[in-house]
Each structure stands twice: as structure tokens, then as C-alpha cells.
C-alpha positions as CSV (number, residue, x, y, z in Angstrom):
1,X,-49.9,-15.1,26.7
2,X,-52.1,-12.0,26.0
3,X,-50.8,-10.0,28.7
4,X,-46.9,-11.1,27.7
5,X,-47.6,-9.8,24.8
6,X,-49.0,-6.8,25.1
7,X,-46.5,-6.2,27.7
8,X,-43.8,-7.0,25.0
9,X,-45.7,-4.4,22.8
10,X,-45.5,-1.9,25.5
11,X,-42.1,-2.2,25.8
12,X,-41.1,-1.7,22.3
13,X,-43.3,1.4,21.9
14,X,-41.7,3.4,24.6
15,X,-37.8,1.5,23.9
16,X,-35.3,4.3,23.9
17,X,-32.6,4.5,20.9
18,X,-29.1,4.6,22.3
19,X,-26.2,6.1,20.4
20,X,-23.0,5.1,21.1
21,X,-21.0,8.4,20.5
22,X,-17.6,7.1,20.9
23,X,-18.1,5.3,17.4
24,X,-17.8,8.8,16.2
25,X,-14.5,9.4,16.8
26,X,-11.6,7.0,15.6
27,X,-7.8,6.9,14.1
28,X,-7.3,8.7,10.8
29,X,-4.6,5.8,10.4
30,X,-4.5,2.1,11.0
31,X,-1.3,0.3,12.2
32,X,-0.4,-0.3,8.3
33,X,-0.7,3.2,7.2
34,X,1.0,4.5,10.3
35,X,4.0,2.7,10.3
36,X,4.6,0.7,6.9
37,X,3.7,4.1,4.6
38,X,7.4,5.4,4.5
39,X,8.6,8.6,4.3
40,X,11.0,11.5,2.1
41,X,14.2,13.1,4.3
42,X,16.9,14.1,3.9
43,X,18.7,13.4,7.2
44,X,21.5,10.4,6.9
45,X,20.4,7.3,8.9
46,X,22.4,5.3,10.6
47,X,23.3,1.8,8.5
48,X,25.4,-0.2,11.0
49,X,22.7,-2.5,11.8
50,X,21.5,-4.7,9.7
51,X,19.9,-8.3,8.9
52,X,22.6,-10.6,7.8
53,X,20.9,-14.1,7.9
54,X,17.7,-16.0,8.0
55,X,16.9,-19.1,9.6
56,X,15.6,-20.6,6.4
57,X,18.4,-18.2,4.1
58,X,18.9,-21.7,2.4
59,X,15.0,-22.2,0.7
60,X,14.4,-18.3,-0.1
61,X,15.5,-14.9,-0.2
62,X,13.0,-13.0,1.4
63,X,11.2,-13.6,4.5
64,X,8.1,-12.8,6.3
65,X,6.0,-12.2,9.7
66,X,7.0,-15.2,12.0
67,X,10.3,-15.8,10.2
68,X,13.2,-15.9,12.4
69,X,16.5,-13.8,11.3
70,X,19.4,-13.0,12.3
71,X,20.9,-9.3,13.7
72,X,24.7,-8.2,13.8
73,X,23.9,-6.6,17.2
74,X,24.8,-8.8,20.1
75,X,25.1,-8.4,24.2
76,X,28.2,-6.1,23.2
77,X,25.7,-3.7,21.6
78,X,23.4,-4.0,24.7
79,X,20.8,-5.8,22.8
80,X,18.3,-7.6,25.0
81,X,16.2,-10.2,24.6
82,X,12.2,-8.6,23.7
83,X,13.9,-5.6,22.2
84,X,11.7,-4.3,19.7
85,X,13.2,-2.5,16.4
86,X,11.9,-1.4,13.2
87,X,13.5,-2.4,9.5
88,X,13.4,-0.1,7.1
89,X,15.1,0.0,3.4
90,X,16.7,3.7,1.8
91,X,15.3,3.4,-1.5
92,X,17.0,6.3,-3.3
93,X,16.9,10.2,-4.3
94,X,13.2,11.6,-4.7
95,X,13.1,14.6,-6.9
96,X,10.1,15.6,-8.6
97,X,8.9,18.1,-11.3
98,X,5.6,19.0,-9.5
99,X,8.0,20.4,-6.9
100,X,9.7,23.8,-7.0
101,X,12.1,22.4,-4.1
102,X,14.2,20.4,-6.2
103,X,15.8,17.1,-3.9
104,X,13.2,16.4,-1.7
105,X,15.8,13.8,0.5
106,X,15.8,10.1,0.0
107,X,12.7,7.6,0.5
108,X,13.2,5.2,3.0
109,X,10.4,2.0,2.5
110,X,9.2,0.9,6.1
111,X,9.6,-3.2,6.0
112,X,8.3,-4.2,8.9
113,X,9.1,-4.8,12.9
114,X,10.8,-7.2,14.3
115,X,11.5,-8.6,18.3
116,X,14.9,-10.2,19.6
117,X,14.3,-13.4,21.0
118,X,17.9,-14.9,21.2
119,X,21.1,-12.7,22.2
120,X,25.0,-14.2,21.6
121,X,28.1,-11.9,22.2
122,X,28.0,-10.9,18.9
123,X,24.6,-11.6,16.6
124,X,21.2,-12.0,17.6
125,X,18.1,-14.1,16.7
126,X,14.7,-12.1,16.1
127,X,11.8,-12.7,14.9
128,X,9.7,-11.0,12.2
129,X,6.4,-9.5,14.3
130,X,5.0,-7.4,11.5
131,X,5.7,-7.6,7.5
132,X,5.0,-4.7,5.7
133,X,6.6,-5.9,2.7
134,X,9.2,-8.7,2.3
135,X,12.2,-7.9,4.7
136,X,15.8,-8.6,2.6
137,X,19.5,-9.3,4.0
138,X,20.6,-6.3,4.0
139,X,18.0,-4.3,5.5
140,X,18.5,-2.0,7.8
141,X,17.8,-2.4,11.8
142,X,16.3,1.5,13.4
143,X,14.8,2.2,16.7
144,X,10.9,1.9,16.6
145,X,9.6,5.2,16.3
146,X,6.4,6.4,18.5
147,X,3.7,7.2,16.1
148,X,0.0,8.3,17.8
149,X,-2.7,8.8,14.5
150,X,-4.2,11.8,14.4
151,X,-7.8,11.0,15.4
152,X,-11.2,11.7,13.5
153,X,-14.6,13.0,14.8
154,X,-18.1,13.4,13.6
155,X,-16.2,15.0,9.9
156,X,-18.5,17.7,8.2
157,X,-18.8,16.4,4.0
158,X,-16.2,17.8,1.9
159,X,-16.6,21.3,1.0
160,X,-16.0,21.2,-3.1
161,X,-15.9,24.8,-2.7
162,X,-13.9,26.2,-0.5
163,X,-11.9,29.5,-0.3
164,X,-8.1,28.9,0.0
165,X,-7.1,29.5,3.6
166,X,-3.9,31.5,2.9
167,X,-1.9,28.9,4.4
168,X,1.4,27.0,3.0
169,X,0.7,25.1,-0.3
170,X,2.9,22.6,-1.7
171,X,2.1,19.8,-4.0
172,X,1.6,15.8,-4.6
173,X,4.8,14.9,-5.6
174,X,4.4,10.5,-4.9
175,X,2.1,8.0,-4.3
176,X,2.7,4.9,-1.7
177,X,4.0,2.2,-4.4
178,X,4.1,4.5,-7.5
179,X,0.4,4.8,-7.7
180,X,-0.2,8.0,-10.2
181,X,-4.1,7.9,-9.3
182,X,-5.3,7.4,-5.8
183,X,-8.2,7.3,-3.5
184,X,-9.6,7.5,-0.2
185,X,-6.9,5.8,2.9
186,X,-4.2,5.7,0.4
187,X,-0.7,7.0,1.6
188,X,0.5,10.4,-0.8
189,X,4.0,12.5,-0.2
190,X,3.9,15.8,-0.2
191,X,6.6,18.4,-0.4
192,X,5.7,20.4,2.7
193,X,7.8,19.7,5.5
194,X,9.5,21.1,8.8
195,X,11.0,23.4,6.7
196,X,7.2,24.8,6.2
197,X,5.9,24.7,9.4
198,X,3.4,21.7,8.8
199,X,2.8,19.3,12.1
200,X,1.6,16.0,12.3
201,X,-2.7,15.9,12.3
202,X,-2.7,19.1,9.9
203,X,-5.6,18.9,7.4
204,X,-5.1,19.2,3.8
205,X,-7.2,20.7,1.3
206,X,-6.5,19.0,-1.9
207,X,-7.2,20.4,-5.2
208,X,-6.2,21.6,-8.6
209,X,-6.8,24.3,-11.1
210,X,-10.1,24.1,-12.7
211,X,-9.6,22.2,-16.0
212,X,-6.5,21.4,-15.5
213,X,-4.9,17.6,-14.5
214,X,-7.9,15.5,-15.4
215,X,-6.4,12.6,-17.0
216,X,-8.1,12.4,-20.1
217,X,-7.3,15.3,-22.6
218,X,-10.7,16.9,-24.0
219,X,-10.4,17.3,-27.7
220,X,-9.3,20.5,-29.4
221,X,-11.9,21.1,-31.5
222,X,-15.5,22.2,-30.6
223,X,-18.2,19.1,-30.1
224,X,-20.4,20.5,-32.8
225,X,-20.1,23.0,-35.5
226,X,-21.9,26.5,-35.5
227,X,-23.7,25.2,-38.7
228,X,-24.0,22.1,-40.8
229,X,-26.1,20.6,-43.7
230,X,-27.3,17.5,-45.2
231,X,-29.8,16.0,-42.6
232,X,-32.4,18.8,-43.7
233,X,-35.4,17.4,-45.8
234,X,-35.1,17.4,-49.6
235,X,-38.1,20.0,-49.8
236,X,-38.6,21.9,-46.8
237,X,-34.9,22.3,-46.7
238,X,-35.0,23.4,-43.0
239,X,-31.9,25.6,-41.7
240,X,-28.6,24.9,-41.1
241,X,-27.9,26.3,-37.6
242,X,-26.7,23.6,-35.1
243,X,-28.5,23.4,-32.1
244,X,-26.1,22.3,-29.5
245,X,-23.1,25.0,-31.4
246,X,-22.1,28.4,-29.4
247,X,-23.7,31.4,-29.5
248,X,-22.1,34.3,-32.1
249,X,-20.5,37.0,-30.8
250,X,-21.9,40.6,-31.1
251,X,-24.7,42.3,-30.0
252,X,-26.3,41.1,-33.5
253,X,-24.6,38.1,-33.4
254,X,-22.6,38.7,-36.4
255,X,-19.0,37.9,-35.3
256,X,-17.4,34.7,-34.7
257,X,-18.1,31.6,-33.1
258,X,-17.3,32.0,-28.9
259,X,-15.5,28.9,-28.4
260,X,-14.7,27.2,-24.9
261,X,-11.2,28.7,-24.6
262,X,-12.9,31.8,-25.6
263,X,-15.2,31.9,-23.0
264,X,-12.1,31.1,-20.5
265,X,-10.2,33.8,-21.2
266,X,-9.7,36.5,-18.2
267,X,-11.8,34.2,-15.9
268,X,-10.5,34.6,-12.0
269,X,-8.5,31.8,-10.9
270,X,-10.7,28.6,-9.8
271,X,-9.9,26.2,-8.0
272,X,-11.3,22.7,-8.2
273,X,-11.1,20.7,-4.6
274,X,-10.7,17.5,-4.9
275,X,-10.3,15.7,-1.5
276,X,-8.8,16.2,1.9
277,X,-5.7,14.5,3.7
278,X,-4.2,14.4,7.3
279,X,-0.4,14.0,7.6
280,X,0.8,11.4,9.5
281,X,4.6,12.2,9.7
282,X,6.8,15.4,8.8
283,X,10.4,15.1,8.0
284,X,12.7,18.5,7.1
285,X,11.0,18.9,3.6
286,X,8.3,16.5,3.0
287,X,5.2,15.0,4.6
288,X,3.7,11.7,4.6
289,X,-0.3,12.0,4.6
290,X,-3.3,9.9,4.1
291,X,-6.3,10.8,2.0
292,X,-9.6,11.3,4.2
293,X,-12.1,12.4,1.7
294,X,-12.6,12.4,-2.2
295,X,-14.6,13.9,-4.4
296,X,-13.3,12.1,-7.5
297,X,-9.9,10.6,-8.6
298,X,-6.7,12.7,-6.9
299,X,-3.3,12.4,-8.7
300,X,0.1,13.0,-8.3
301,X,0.6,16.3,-9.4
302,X,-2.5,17.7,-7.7
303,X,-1.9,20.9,-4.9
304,X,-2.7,20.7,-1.5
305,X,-3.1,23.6,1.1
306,X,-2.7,23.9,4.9
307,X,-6.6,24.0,6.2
């Protein structure tokens, strides 16, 4: 048992650490933020096909992954059974005021996928293989599009710092579901497109102007006053300069108080970074992109620039 154990001791004093390096690279974007974020354009799509019924149509009005509907494409459209096809629903016009482009198309909501599992002449039966939201009559039935994510390696940390790079700006016009304030692997639109040369995998620098879009308003006024009274001592009296106010200004300090906005003024325009993103898919004049890296809280509203 002596020996066995030294032996054992042996062993672990001369093991050997192995790193699996693969781990360091993986997808920017799982399956849900590949193909259920949605997307800004401003090409028409093509609404002849369409859900019209559900299996269970009679106890609800939406449906879900496993749920069998029903297709007006048939064996006359050359539909097959183990087609795949996407859903998606056109939500409306998307115009922003962070953007100087005006329309920026119409956002189409990705629903979901679904496979055909029973052709007649002229319907078909599928079922609902992924749900990315609740799939409605009415939705509309699209070719599945090939998406590859961009993929990640060993990331340096966020520069908080960094110069611009010259490259095309544009701004955060929406968040996936509304969301005004987001965070790491949340889905944002941005308003750089085709149109700007962007490509799927591009990096984004994302940032805003130093003091500027933080969502709580500092007050007006200075913290402290430049002097005060009453907390001296009744004889001693003390003095009545405030500790924490802003200098004077003057050489003899003998003009007025320098306030923050005074202080400001004619400062060279900084910029304050406050994540990264990768876009994921590029229509004529928008982008869908996930965030990869924060610093703090981004918002709509905030820049971003081409790395």
C-alpha cells in the first residue's frame, strides 16, 4: 500500500495540465439569436403563403413547437413532404429619430420553423419544429434562410478607450422586443446596412458622447456651494469656505465660481465606449447585431462604429 501510494504521489507531481484550445473559440450567436432575432428591410416579401389552420384551431389561437398546422401550399406548389420553411410576421414601418436615414424598411418578427409532414393537392399539414414566439393564422410561410454565426476566439477585454477607426457610424435605432436598455447577447438594430458597406461578422464599437445618454439626468445645480454658514462653532466661528465646492477662477482666485459646465467648455470631443457587437444579418439599410461585450448599460440611442 506504501509503494501504491507513493506511486500515486509520483504521478500527480509530474501530471501534465491539458488545455483544450478549441473551447476558445465558439459562435457569437446561438440558434435563437440567429434565427428568431428579426430584422429591418425594406425589400417587399412575398405573402402568398401562409398558415390558415391549426389542428387544435378549435381550443386556442396561437400555437407552439410540436403543434400541427395547416399550409395553403399543396403538391400543385411542389411542396414535399420534410420540406422545411421558416414563418415570419411583417410587423410594420420602423422609423427612428436617432436615425438621420429616415424609413429604415419594415420589421419583420422571425416566428419560428416549421416541417411538412402531410401534402394534399391543395393544403398541407406541418408541424411546428422551432417556436420563437407564438405562430398566428395568418403568418407568413418563407424559404429558410442559411445563417452561419460569425465565430469568437480567445477576445482581448474591451478597450474603454479606444480611438474611433474612421469607419461607417450609424446608430442604435431598436432593441429585440422594445427593450430601451440592454445588455450582453441581447439582439440591437442598427441603421447601417448594404447601403453602407457593413457585412455579416463585422465588429462594432459601441459608444456615446461623454456625458451624454446616461439615463439618469444629473442635477443642474452644483453638489455643494462655494461657501456656507451655520455648522461653525458659536465661538471659534471657523470659516465659511466649503470643502468639497470648486476652485475660484483667477490667478488670485477672485472671480467666479468654475462650475462643471464650465470646466466643459471647449473640451475635444470624447467619446465614451460602451460595449462591442457583431452583426449577424445585413439587409439594404439596417443590420441586426448581438452585443458581445459591456462595459455598463447600452441603450437605444447609443452610436456604434465599424471596428
Amino acid at each position: 500500500m506504501a509503494l501504491a501510494a507513493g506511486t500515486a504521489a509520483h504521478a500527480q507531481a509530474n501530471a501534465t495540465l491539458i488545455i483544450n484550445r478549441s473551447s476558445d473559440v465558439g459562435a457569437v450567436a446561438g440558434y435563437t439569436n440567429l434565427y428568431c432575432a428579426g430584422y429591418v428591410q425594406t425589400a417587399p416579401v412575398n405573402t402568398a403563403n401562409r398558415l390558415i389552420g391549426a389542428v387544435e384551431e378549435q381550443d386556442g389561437f396561437n400555437y407552439a413547437q410540436n403543434d400541427y398546422v395547416y399550409l395553403n401550399m399543396g403538391a400543385g406548389s411542389g411542396v414535399h413532404e420534410g420540406d422545411m420553411f421558416a414563418v415570419i410576421r411583417p410587423r410594420g414601418q420602423v422609423s427612428s429619430h436617432w436615425s438621420h436615414k429616415g424609413k429604415l424598411g419594415f420589421f419583420v418578427q422571425e416566428v419560428g420553423a416549421l416541417e411538412v409532414v402531410r401534402v394534399k393537392p391543395n393544403y398541407s399539414v406541418a408541424r411546428i419544429t422551432t417556436s420563437c414566439n407564438n405562430f398566428l393564422l395568418g403568418d407568413l410561410v418563407q424559404p429558410i434562410e442559411s445563417r452561419v454565426s460569425p465565430q469568437m476566439g480567445r477576445e482581448p477585454v474591451l478597450d474603454r478607450f479606444s480611438d474611433s477607426s474612421g469607419k461607417a457610424k450609424g446608430r442604435i435605432f431598436m432593441g429585440r422586443d422594445n427593450q430601451e436598455v440592454l445588455t450582453r447577447d441581447q439582439i440591437i438594430y442598427v441603421d447601417l446596412g448594404r447601403e453602407d458597406s457593413v457585412q455579416t461578422g463585422d465588429r462594432l464599437t459601441i459608444y456615446r458622447e461623454l456625458g451624454k445618454g446616461n439615463p439618469l439626468k444629473p442635477r443642474d445645480d452644483e453638489s455643494v456651494d462655494a461657501r456656507d454658514s451655520g455648522f461653525q462653532g458659536m465661538t471659534n466661528r471657523g470659516g465659511k469656505f466649503s470643502n468639497q465646492a470648486a476652485r475660484k477662477s483667477g490667478d488670485t482666485a477672485e472671480g467666479h465660481v468654475v462650475t462643471t459646465e464650465d470646466a466643459k467648455e471647449g473640451r475635444p470631443d470624447i467619446r465614451k465606449v460602451v460595449g462591442e457587437a457583431v452583426i449577424l444579418n445585413v439587409k439594404e439599410r439596417t443590420a441586426t447585431a448581438v452585443i458581445t461585450k459591456t462595459a455598463q448599460e447600452i441603450q437605444t440611442g447609443d452610436w456604434v462604429e465599424v471596428q
